[in-house]
C-alpha positions as CSV (number, residue, x, y, z in Angstrom):
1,X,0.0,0.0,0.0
2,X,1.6,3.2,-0.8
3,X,0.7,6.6,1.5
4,X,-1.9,7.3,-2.0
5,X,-3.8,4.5,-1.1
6,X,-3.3,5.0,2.8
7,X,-6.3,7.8,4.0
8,X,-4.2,10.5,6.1
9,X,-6.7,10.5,8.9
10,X,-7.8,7.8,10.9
11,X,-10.5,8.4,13.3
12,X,-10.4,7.5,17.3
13,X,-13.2,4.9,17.1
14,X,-10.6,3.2,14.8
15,X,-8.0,3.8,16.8
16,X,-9.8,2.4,19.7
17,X,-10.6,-1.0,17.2
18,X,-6.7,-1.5,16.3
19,X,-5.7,-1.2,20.0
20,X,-8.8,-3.7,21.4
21,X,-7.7,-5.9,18.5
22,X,-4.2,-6.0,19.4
23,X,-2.7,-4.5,16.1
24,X,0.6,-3.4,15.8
25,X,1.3,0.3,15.3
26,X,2.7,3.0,17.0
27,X,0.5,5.8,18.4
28,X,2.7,8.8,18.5
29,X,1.9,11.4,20.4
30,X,3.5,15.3,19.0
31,X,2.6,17.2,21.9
32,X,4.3,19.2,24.1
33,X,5.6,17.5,27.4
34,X,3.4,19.8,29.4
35,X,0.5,19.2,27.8
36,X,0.6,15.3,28.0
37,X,0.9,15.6,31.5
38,X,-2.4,17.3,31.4
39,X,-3.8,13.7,29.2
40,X,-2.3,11.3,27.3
41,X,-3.4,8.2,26.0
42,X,-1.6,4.7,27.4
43,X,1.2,3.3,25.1
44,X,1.2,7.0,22.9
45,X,4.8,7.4,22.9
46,X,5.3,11.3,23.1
47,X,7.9,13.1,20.5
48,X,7.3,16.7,20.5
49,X,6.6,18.1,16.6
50,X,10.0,20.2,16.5
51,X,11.8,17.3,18.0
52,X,11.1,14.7,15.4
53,X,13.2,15.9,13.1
54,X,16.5,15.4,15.2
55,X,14.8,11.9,16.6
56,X,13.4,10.4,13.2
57,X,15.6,7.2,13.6
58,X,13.7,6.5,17.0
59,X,10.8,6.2,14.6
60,X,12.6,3.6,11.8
61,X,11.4,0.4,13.1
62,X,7.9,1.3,12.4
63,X,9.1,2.9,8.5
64,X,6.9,0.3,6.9
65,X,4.1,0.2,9.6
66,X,1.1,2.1,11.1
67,X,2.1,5.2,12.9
68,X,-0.7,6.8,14.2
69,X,0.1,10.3,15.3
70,X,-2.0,12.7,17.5
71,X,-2.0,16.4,19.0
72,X,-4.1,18.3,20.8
73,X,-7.3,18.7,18.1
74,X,-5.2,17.1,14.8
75,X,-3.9,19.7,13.1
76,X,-0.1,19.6,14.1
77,X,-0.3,15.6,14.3
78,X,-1.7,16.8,10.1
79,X,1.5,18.5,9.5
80,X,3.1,15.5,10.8
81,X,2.1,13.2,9.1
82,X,2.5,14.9,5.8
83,X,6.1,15.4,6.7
84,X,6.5,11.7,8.1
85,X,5.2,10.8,4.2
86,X,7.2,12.7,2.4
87,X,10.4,11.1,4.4
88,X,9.0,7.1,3.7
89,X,6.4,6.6,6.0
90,X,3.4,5.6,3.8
91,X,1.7,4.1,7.0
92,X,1.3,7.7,8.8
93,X,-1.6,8.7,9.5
94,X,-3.2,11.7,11.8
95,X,-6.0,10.6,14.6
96,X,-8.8,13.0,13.2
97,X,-10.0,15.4,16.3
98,X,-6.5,14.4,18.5
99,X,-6.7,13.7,22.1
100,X,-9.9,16.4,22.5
101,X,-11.6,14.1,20.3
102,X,-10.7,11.0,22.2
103,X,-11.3,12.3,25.4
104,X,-15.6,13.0,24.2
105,X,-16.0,9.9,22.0
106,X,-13.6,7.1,23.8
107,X,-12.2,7.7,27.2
108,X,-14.4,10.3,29.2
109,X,-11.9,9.9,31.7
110,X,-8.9,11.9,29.8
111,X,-9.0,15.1,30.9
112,X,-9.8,18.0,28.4
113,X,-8.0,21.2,28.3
């Protein structure tokens, strides 16, 4: 599947279906360290957006994967995943809405800011 065929949004109800199913992927999470201590999602791994850059090879084991990426509301984790693409990730793909989104339609329990 090249990133043509792969949709660059993924919604959280997906999300929610890949983790309950036990599918591999990474959920990356482009926050700033302050604000995921205000909510995060278990297993996100945080990497700030202007740090991926200079941390891209912590990201090359999951080149040829899913990588789902999330912000805030999903328009950084957009910009993201656009960049992600144009570097060989065809799997990327932004979690429509971010954590706001997950917070209302998944885990009422992650706190909303």
């Amino acid at each position: 599947m090249t990133s043509t065929d792969t949709p660059i949004e993924i919604d959280v109800h997906a999300v929610r279906a890949l983790r309950e199913a036990g599918e591999p992927f990474l959920l990356l999470d482009c926050r700033e360290p302050e604000e995921h201590a205000t909510a995060s999602i278990a297993g996100a791994v945080l990497i700030p957006m202007a740090e991926i850059p200079d941390r891209l090879g912590q990201l090359e084991a999951h080149r040829s994967g899913l990588v789902v990426v999330h912000c805030h509301h999903g328009v950084r984790s957009l910009r993201v995943v656009r960049w992600l693409r144009a570097r060989g990730f065809p799997g990327a793909r932004s979690m429509t809405g971010g954590i706001d989104a997950w917070s209302q339609e998944i885990d009422p329990g992650t706190p909303r800011y």
